[in-house]
Short mmCIF file of the C-alpha atoms (twelve columns), coordinates in Angstrom:
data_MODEL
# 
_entry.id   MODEL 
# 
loop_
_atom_site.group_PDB 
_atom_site.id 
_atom_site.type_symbol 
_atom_site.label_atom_id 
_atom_site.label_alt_id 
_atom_site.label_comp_id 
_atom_site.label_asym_id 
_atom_site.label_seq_id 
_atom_site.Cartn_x 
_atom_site.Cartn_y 
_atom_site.Cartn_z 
_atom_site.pdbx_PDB_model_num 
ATOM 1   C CA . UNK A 1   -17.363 27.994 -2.946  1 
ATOM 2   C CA . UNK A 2   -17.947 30.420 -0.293  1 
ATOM 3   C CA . UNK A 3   -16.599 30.867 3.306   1 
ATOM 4   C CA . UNK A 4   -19.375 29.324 5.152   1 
ATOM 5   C CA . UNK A 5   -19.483 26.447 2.380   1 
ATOM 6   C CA . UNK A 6   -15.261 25.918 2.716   1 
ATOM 7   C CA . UNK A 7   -15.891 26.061 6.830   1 
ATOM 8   C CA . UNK A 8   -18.448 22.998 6.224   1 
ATOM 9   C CA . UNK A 9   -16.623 21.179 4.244   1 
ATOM 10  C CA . UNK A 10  -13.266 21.331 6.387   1 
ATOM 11  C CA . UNK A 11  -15.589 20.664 9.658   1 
ATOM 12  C CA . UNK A 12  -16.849 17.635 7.576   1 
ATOM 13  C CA . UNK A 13  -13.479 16.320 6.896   1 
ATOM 14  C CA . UNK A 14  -12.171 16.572 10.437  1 
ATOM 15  C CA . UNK A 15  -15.593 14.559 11.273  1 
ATOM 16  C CA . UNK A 16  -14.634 11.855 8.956   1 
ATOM 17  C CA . UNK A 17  -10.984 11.567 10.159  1 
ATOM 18  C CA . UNK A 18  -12.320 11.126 13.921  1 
ATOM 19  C CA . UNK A 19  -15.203 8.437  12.210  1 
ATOM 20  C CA . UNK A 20  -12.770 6.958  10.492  1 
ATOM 21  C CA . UNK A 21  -10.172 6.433  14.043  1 
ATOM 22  C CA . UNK A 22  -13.333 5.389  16.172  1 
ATOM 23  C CA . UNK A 23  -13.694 2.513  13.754  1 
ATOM 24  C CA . UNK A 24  -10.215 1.655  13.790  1 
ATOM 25  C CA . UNK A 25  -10.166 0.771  17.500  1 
ATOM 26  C CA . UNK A 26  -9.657  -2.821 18.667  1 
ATOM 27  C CA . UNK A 27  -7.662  -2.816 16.107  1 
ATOM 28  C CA . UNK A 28  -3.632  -3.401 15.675  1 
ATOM 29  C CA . UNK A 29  -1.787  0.217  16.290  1 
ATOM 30  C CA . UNK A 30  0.348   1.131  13.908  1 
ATOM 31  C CA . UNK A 31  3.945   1.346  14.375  1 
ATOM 32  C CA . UNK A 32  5.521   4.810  14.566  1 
ATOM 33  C CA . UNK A 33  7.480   5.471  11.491  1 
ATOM 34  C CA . UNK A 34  11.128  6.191  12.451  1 
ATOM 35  C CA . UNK A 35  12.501  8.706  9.630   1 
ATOM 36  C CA . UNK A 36  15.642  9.213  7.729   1 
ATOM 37  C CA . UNK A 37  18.332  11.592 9.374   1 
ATOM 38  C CA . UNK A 38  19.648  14.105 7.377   1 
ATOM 39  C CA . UNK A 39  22.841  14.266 5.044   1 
ATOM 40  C CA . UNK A 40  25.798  14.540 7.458   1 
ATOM 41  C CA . UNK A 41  27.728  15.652 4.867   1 
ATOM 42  C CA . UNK A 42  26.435  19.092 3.370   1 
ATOM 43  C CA . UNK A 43  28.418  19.967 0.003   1 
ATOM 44  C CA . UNK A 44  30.500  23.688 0.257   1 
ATOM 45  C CA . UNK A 45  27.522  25.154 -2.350  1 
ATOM 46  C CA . UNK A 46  29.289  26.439 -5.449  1 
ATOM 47  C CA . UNK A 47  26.609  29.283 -5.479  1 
ATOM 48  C CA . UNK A 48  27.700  31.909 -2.611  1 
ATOM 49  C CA . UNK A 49  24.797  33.439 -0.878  1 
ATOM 50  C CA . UNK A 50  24.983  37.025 -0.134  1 
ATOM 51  C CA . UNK A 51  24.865  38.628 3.280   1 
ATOM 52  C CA . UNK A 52  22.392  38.519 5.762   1 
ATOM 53  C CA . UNK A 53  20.911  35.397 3.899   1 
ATOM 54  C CA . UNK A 54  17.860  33.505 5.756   1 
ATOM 55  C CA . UNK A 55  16.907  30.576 5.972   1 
ATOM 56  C CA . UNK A 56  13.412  30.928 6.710   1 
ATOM 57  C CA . UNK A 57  12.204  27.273 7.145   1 
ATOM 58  C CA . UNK A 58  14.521  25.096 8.886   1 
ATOM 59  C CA . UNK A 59  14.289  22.710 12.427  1 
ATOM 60  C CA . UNK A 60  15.842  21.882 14.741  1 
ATOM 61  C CA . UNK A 61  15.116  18.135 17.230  1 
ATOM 62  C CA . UNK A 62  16.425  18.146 20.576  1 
ATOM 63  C CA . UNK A 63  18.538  16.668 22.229  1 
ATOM 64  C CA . UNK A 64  15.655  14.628 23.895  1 
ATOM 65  C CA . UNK A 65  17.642  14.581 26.893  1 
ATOM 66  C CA . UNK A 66  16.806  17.915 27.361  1 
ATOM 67  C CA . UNK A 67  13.928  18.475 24.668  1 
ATOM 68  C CA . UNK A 68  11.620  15.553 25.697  1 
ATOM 69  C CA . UNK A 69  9.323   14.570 22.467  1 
ATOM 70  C CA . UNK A 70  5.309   14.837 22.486  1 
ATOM 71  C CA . UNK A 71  3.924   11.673 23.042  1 
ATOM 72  C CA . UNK A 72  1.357   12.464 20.386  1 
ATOM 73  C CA . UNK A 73  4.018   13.289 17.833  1 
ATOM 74  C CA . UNK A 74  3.519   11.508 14.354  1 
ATOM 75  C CA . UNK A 75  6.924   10.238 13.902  1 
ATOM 76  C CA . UNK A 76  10.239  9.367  15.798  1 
ATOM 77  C CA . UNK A 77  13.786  10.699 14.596  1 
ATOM 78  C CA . UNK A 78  17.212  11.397 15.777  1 
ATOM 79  C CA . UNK A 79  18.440  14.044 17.413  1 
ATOM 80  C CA . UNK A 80  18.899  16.956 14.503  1 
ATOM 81  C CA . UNK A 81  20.693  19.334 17.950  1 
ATOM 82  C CA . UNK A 82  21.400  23.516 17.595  1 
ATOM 83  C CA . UNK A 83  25.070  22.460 17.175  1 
ATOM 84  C CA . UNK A 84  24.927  20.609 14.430  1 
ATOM 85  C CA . UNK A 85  22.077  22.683 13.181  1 
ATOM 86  C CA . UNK A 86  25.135  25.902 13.262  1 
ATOM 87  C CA . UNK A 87  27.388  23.497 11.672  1 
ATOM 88  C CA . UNK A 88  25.374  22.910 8.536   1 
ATOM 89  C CA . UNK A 89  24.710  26.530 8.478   1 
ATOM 90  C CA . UNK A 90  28.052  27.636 8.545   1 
ATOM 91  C CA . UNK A 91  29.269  25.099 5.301   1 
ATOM 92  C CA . UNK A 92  26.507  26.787 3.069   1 
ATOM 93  C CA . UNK A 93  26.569  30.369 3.783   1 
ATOM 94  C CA . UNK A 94  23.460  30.907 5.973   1 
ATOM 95  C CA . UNK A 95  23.552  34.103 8.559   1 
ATOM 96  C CA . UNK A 96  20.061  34.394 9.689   1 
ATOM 97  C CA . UNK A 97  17.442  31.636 10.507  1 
ATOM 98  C CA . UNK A 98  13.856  30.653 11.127  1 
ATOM 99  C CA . UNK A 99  13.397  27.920 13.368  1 
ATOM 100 C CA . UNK A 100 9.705   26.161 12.856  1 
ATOM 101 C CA . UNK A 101 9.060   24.259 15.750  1 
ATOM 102 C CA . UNK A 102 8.492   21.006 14.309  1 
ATOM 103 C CA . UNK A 103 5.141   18.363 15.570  1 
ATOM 104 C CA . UNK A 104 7.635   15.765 17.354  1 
ATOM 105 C CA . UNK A 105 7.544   18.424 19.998  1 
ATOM 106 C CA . UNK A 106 4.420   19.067 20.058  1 
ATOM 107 C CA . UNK A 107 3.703   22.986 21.661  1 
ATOM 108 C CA . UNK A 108 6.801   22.677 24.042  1 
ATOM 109 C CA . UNK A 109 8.553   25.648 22.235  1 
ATOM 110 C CA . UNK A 110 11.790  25.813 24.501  1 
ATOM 111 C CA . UNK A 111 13.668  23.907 21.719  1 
ATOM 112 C CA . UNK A 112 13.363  27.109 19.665  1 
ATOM 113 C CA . UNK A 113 13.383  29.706 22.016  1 
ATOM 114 C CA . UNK A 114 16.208  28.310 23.525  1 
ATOM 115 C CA . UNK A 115 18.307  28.257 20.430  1 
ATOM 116 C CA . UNK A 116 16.691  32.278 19.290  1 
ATOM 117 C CA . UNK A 117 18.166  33.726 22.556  1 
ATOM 118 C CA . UNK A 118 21.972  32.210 21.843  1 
ATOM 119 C CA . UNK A 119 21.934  33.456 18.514  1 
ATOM 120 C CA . UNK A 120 22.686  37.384 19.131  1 
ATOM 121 C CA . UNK A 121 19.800  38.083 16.660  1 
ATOM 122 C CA . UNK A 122 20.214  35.962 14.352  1 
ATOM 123 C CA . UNK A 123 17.842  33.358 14.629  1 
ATOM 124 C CA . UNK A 124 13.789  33.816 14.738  1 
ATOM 125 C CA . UNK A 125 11.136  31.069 15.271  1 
ATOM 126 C CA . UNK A 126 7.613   29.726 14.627  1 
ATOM 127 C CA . UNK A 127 5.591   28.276 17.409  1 
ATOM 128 C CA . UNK A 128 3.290   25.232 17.733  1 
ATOM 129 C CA . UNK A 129 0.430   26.416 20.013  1 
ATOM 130 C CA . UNK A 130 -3.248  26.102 20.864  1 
ATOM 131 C CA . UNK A 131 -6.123  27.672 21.923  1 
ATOM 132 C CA . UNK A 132 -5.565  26.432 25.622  1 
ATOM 133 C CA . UNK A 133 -2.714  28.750 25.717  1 
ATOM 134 C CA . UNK A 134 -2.832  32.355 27.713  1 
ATOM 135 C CA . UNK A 135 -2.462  35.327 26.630  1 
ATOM 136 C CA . UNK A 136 0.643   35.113 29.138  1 
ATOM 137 C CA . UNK A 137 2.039   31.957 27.603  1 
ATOM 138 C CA . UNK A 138 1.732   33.753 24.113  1 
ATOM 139 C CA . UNK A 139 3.080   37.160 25.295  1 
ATOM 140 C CA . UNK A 140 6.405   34.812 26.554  1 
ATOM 141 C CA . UNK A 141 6.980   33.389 23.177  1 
ATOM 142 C CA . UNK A 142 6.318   36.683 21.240  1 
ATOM 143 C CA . UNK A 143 9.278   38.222 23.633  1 
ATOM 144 C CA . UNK A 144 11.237  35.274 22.658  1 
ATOM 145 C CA . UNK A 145 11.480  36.040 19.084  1 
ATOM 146 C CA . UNK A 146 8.340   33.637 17.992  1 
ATOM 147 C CA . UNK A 147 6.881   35.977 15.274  1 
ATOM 148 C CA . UNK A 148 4.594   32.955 13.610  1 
ATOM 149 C CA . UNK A 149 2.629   29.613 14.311  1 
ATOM 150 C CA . UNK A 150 2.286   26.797 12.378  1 
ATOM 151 C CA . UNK A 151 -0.978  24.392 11.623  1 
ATOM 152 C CA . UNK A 152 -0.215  21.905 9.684   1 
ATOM 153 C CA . UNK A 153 -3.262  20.485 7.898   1 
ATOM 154 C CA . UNK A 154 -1.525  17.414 6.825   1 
ATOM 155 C CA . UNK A 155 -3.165  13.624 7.485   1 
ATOM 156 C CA . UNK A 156 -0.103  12.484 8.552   1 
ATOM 157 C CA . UNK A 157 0.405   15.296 11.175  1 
ATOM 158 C CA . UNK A 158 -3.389  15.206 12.286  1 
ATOM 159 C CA . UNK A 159 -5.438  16.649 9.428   1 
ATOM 160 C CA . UNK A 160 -7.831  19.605 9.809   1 
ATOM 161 C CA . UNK A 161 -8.921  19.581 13.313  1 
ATOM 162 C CA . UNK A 162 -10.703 22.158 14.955  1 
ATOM 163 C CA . UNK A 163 -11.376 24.913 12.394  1 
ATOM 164 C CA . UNK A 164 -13.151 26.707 15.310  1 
ATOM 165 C CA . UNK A 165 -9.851  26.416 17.197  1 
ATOM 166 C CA . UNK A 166 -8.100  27.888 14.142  1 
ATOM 167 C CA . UNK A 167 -10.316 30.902 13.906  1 
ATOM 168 C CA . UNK A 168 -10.042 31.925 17.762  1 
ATOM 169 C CA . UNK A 169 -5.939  31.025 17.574  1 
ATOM 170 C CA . UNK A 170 -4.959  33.386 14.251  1 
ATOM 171 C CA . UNK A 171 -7.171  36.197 15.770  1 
ATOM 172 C CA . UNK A 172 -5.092  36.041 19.173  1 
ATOM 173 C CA . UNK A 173 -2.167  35.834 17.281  1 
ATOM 174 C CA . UNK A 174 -2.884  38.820 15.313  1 
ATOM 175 C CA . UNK A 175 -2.698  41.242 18.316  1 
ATOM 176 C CA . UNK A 176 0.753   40.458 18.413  1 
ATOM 177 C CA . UNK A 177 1.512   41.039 15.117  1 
ATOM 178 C CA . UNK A 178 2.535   37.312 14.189  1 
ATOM 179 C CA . UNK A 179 1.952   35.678 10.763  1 
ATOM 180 C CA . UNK A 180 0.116   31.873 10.444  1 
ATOM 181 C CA . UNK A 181 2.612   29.784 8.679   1 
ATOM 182 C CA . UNK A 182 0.246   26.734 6.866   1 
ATOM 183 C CA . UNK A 183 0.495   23.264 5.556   1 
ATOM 184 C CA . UNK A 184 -1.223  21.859 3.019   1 
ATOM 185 C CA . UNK A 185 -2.422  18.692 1.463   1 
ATOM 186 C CA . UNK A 186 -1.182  18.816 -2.405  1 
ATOM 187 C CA . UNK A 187 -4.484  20.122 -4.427  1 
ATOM 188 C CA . UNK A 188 -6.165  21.386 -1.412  1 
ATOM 189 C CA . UNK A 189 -5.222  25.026 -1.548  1 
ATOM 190 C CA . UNK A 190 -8.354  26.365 -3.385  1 
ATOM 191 C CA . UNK A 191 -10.604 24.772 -0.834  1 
ATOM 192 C CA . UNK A 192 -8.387  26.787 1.789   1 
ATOM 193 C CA . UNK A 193 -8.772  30.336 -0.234  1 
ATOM 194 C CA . UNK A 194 -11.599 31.663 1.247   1 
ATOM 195 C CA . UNK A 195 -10.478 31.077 4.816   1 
ATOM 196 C CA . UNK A 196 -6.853  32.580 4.048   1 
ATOM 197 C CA . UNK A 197 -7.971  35.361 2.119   1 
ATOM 198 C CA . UNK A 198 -10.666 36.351 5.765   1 
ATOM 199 C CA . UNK A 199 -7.372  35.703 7.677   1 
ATOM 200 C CA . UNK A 200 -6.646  39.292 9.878   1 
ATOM 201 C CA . UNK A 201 -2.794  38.565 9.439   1 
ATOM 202 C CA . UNK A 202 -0.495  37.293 6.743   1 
ATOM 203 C CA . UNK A 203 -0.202  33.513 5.989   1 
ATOM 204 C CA . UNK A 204 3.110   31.555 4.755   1 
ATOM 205 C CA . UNK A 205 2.268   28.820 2.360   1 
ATOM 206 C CA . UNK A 206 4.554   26.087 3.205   1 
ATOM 207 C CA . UNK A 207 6.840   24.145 0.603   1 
ATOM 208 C CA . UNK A 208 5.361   25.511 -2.581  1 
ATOM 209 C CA . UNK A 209 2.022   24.785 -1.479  1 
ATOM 210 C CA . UNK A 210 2.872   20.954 -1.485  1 
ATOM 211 C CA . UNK A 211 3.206   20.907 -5.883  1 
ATOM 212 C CA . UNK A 212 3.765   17.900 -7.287  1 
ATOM 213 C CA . UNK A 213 5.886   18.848 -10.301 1 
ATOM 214 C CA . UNK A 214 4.914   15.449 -11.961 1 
ATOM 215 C CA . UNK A 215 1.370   16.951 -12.969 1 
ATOM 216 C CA . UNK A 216 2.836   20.108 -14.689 1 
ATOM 217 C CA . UNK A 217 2.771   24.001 -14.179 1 
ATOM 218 C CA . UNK A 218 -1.015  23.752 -15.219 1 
ATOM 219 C CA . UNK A 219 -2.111  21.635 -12.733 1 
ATOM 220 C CA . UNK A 220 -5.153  22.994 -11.614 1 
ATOM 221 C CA . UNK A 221 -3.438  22.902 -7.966  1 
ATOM 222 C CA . UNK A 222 -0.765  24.901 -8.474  1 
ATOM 223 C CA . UNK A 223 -2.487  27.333 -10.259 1 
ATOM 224 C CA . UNK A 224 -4.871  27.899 -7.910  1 
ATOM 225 C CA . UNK A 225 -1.793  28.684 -5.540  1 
ATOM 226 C CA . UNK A 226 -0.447  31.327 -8.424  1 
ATOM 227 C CA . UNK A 227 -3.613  32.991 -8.792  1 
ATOM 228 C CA . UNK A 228 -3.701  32.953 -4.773  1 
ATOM 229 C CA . UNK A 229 -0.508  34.880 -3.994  1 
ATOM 230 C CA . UNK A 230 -1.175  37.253 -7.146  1 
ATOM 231 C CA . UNK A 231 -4.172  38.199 -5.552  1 
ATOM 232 C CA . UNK A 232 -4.101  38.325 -2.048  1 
ATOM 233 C CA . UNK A 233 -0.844  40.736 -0.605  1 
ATOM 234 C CA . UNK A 234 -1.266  38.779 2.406   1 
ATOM 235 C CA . UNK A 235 0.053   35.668 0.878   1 
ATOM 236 C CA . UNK A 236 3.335   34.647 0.891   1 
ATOM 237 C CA . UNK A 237 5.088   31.159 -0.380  1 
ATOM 238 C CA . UNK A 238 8.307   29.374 0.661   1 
ATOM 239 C CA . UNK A 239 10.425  28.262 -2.062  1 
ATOM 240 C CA . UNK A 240 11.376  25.028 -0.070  1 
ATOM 241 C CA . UNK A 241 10.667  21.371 -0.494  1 
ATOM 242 C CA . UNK A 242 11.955  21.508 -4.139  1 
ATOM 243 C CA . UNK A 243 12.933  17.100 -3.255  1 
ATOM 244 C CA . UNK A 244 9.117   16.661 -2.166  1 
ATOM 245 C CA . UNK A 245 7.966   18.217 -5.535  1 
ATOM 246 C CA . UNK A 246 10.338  16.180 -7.854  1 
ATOM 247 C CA . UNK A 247 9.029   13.453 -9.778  1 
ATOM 248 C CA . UNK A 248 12.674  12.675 -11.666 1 
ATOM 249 C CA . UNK A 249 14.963  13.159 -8.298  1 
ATOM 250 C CA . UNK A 250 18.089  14.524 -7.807  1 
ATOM 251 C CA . UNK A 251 19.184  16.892 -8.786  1 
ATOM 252 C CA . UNK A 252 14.934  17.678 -8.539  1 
ATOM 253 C CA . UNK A 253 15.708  19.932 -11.745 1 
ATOM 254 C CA . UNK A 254 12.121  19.058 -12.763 1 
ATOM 255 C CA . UNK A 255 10.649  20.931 -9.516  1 
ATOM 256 C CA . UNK A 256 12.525  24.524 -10.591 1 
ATOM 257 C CA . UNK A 257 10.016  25.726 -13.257 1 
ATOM 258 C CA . UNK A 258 7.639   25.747 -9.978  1 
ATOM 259 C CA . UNK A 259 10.292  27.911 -7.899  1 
ATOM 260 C CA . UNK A 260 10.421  30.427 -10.686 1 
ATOM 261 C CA . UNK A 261 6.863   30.716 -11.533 1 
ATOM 262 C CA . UNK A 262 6.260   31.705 -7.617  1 
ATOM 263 C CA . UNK A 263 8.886   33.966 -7.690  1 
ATOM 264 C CA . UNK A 264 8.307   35.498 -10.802 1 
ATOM 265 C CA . UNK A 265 4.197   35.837 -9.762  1 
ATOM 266 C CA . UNK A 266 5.363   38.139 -6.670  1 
ATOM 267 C CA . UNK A 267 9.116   38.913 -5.991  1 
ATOM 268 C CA . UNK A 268 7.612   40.857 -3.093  1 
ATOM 269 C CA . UNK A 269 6.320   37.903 -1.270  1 
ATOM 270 C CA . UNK A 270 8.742   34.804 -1.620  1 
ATOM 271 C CA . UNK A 271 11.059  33.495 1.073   1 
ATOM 272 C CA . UNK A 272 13.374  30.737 0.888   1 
ATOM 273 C CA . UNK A 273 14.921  27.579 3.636   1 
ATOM 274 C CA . UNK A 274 16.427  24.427 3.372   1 
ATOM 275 C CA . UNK A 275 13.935  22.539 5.571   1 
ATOM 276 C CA . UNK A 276 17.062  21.072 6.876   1 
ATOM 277 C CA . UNK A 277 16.611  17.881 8.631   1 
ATOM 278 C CA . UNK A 278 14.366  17.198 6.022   1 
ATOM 279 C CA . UNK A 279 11.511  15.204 7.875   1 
ATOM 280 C CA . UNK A 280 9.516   12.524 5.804   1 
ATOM 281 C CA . UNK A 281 11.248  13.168 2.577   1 
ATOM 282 C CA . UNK A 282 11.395  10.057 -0.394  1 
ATOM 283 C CA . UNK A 283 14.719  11.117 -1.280  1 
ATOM 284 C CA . UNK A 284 17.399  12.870 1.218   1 
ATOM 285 C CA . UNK A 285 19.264  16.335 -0.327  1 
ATOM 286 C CA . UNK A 286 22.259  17.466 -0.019  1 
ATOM 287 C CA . UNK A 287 21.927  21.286 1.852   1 
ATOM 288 C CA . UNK A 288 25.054  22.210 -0.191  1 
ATOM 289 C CA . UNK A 289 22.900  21.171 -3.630  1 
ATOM 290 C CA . UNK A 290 19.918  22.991 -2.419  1 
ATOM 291 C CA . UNK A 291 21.529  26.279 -2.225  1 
ATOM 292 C CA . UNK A 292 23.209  25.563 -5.967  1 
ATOM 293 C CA . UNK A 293 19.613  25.233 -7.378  1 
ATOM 294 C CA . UNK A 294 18.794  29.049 -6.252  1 
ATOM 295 C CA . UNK A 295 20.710  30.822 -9.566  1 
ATOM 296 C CA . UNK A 296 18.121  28.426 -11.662 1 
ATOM 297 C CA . UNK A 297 15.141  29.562 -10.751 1 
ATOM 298 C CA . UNK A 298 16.137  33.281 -9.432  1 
ATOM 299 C CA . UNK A 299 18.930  34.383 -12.105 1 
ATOM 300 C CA . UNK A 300 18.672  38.081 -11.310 1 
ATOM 301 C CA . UNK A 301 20.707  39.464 -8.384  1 
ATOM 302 C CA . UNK A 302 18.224  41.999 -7.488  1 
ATOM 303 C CA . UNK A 303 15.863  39.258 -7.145  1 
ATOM 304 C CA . UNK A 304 17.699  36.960 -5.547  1 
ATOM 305 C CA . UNK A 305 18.047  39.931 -2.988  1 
ATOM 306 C CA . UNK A 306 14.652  40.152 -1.959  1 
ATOM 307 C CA . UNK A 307 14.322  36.373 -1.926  1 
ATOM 308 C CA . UNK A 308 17.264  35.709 0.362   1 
ATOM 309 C CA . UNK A 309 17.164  38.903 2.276   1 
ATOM 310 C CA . UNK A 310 15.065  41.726 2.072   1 
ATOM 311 C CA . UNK A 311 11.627  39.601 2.198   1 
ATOM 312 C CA . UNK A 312 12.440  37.553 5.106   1 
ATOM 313 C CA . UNK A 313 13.979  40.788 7.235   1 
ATOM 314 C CA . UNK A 314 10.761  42.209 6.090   1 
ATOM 315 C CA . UNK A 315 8.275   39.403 7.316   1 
ATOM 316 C CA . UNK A 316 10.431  37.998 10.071  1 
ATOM 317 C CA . UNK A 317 11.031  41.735 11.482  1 
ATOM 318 C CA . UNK A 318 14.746  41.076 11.245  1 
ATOM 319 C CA . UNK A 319 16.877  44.621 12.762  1 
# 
């Protein structure tokens, strides 16, 4: 499949999506799903991370009091605040941060900003934001600490959209110097692969690329996503979301051969993150057991190094 064929078929999709709401009206709306709050308890990890660790994909909601939610947001959930964000950060080790504005607040960005310029450098942050936005607005955010934004292609968080929109966004962003931090559907990323592999900046493939560890290491999804980052030295993967990619559960054993093979495909280009609160999960973790499941898929130290440290400083332009 070629560019212009991918671009068709992702402007096709977005057409059905809006078919498919136009025909839904008149009807019943659907009640927004309230979800689960995170474990309020976060184990002391038996695994001790080493300085300067990251955690490059974490959130943080509210106080709505002071961070109002988007009306258009996709879900409603507690307040996940900066304080008790620190808290959880302080139990397991974490120094350094990347704060990925999450949908509930749509492209209001102070919730992240906010918490970057308290944190003495220690804290950077993706952005939600649209083409609507000025080169102003985007020149705030970037002095802010925003280094990234975030499209989620996701039905549940709006699907494709605008690919149009897309295109005009990641070139803008690119003149800053910021790297596109994507979402996918599970089994979608070889439809994607032209358009990230045309992308002028580097891209972040979110949660493992959405792998679903129940269809094995040669699903035809995953290794699509393998042959991906080998490929392209503009891709890099998150080794988060190891509960969305178990099949068995806790302690999501079954979703570490995946970690590994990522981060054994190119040590260069893996980052890792809690994805504390841990919206729209099946089954809540424990932050504590999420850091003691690093030594089992990244054994060596040196690795481990680049994974926890050196690759995020790198990407996230950490000083």
């Amino acid at each position: 499949m070629n560019r212009r064929e991918c671009l068709h078929l992702l402007s096709g999709l977005a057409g059905a999506a809006l078919a498919s709401d136009a025909r839904a009206q008149g009807a019943e709306p659907k009640a927004m799903p309230t979800i689960e709050p995170p474990d309020p308890n976060p184990n002391t990890p038996s695994f001790k991370l080493p300085p300067k660790s990251c955690d490059s994909h974490t959130h943080i909601f509210g106080p709505v009091s002071r961070y109002p939610f988007s009306e258009k947001r996709p879900y409603n959930t507690a307040d996940a605040p900066l304080e008790t964000f620190r808290s959880v950060h302080e139990r397991i080790g974490v120094e350094r941060c990347v704060i990925v504005n999450a949908t509930v607040h749509g492209t209001d960005n102070r919730v992240v900003t906010d918490a970057i310029a308290q944190s003495e450098g220690a804290y950077k942050g993706i952005a939600n934001v649209n083409d609507e936005m000025s080169d102003k607005e985007l020149a705030v955010l970037d002095k802010g600490g925003i280094c990234g934004c975030r499209f989620a292609f996701l039905k549940r968080l709006g699907g494709v959209g605008d690919m149009g929109k897309f295109q005009r966004i990641v070139h803008r962003i690119a003149e800053l110097g910021w790297h596109v931090d994507v979402y996918f559907e599970p089994g979608t990323i070889a439809e994607f692969a032209p358009i990230l592999t045309a992308l002028p900046t580097p891209y972040v493939i979110d949660h493992m690329g959405t792998v679903q560890a129940g269809k094995g290491l040669d699903d035809p999804g995953f290794t699509a996503l393998l042959d991906l980052q080998k490929r392209d030295e503009k891709c890099w993967a998150k080794i988060t979301g190891l509960e969305r990619a178990s099949a068995a559960g806790k302690p999501f054993h079954d979703a570490v051969p995946f970690a590994k093979a990522l981060i054994d495909n190119a040590p260069d280009r893996v980052i890792w993150g809690t994805d504390w609160p841990h919206p729209n999960v099946k089954i809540m973790p424990n932050d504590g057991e999420i850091v003691d499941l690093i030594p089992l898929y990244a054994a060596d130290r040196a690795v481990r190094q680049k994974l926890l440290v050196d690759n995020p400083a790198r990407l996230f332009k950490f000083t």
